[in-house]
N, C-alpha and C positions, 0 to 999 in steps of 0.2 A: 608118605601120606597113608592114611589109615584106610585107604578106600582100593579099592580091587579092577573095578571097569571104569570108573571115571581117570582120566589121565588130564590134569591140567596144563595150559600153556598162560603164562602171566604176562600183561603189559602193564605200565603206567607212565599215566599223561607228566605235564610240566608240574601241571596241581598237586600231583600224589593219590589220585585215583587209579587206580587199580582195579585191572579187571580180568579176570579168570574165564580164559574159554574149554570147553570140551564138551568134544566129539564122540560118539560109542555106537558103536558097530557090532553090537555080539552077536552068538547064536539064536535062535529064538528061544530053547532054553535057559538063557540069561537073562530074558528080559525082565520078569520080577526080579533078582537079584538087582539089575542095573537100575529098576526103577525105586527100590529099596535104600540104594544108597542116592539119587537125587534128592528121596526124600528127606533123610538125614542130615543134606549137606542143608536143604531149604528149613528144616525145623530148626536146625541149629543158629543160621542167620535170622531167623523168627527170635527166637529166643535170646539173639543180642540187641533186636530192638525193637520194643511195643508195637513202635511207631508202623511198623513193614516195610515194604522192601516202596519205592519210590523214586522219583528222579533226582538223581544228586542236584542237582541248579535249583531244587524247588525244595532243599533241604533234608530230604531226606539220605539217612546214613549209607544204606544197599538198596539197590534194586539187582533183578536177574531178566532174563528171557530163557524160553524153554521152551524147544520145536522140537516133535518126532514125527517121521513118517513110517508109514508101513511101506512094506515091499512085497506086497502079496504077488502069487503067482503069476506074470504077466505084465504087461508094458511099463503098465500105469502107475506109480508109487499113489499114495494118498496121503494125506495129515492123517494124524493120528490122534484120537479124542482124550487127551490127559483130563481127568480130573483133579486138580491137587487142591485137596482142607488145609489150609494154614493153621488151623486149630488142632488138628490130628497130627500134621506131617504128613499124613498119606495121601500117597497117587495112586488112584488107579485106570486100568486099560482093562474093557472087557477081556475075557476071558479067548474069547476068538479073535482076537484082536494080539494077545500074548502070543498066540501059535507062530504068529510070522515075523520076518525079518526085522529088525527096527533097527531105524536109525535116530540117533539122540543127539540134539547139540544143548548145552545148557548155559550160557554167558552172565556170569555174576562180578557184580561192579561193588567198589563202595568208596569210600571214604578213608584218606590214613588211617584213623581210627581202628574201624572196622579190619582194613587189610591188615593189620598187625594181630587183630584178634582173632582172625581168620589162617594166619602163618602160626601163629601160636597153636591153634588146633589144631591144627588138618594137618603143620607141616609143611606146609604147603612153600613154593620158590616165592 
């Protein structure tokens, strides 16, 4: 795969949907880089269908989810305020928000279709 901190683990159902999870854990120095390549993998599923991402039952080709917490100093983790432009590709996380620990999980689904076009890129299992 052409990606650095994202590590995929692949499933698919009886249908042939396919669904890609991962996990990332970096330093907080990593976190623009890690949130650089979410964006890419999300512009690029953009980019194979108008339509966007959606629930497969309801016809749509991909959908994703995309959770991150922070780990700031102390008990408590908290969510973590993604923005992501579909029109741009870019996420961003304040800037003080960057400094601390993050944890990312990103779960992207689709359609045969899609998952063959998405192996074909990414390389991907």
């Amino acid at each position: 795969m052409d990606l650095q901190l994202l590590d995929f683990d692949c499933s698919e159902d009886t249908e042939g949907v396919v669904c890609w999870d991962a996990l990332a854990q970096p330093l907080p120095r990593h976190n623009h880089a890690l949130l650089q390549e979410v964006a890419k993998v999300l512009a690029w599923a953009h980019g194979f269908d108008a339509q966007g991402p959606g629930p497969l039952e309801d016809g749509a080709h991909w959908d994703f989810d995309l959770q991150a917490t922070l780990r700031p100093e102390g008990p408590d983790p908290q969510a973590a305020r993604l923005m992501l432009d579909p029109q741009t590709g870019q996420i961003t996380l304040s800037a003080a928000d960057l400094a601390h620990p993050l944890a990312l999980s990103l779960s992207l689904s689709g359609t045969p279709g899609f998952a063959q076009a998405f192996r074909e890129h990414w390389g991907a299992p």
